[in-house]
N, C-alpha and C positions, 0 to 999 in steps of 0.2 A: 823185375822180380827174379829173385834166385832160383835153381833148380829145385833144391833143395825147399824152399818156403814155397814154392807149384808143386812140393810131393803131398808136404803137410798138408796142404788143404784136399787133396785129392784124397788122400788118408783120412783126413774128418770127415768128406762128405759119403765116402763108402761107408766108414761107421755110420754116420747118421740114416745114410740111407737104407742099409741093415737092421738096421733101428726101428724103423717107420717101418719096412718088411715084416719084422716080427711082430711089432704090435696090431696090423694090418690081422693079418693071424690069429693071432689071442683072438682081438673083438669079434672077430668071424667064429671062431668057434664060441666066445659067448656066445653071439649070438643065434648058434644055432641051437646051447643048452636050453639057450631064455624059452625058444621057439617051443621046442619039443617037451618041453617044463608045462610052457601052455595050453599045448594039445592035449596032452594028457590029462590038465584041471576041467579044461574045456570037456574031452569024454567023460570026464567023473563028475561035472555037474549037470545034473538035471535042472526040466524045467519048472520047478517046484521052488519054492523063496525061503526055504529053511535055512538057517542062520551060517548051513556048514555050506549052504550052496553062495550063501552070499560071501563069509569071507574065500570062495575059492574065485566069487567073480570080483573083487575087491584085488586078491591074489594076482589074475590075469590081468587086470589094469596096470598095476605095479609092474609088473613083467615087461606087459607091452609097453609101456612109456621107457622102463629101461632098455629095452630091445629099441625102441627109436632113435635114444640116446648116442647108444653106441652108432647107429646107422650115421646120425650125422657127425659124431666124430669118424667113422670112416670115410665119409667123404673129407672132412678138413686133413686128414694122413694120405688121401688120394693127391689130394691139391700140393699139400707138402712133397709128398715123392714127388711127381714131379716135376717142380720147384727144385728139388736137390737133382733130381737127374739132368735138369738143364744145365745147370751150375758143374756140373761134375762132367758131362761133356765139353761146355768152354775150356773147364780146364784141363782137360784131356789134349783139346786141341792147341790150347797155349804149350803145356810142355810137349806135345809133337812137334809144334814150330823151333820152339829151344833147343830139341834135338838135332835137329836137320841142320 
């Protein structure tokens, strides 16, 4: 392999791995909107079965399954990072050897 085609791929796998950081990110802070979203429904609903209390516990279901949602595509963007981070020290240490 060329120097040059061990730069490229070190160059995509930084972007991708940049990539997977930021969204890593994002879904954390969704999920901490979704979170604070539900406490809040959660103190506003009493324990009384009025129609406003039920779509607010209908509300927090919806929330909480998308707040699991994202939890386990966090873990599959955990798995991935480091996935790319193996890959991107191989190749780190393939172009250190083509230097020397």
């Amino acid at each position: 392999m060329s120097i040059s085609f061990t730069s490229s791929i070190i160059s995509r796998l930084k972007r991708e791995i940049t990539e997977i950081e930021r969204q890593i990110v994002n879904d954390k802070n969704k999920i901490a909107k979704i979170n604070a979203k539900v406490k809040q429904l959660q103190k506003d609903t009493t324990e009384g079965s009025s129609p406003a209390d039920q779509s607010k516990l209908t509300q927090i279901k919806k929330l909480s399954a998308q707040a699991a949602q994202l939890a386990d595509m966090q873990a599959d963007l955990a798995k991935q990072l480091s996935v790319k981070n193996a890959e991107l020290r191989l190749q780190l240490a393939k172009d250190k050897e083509k230097g020397m």
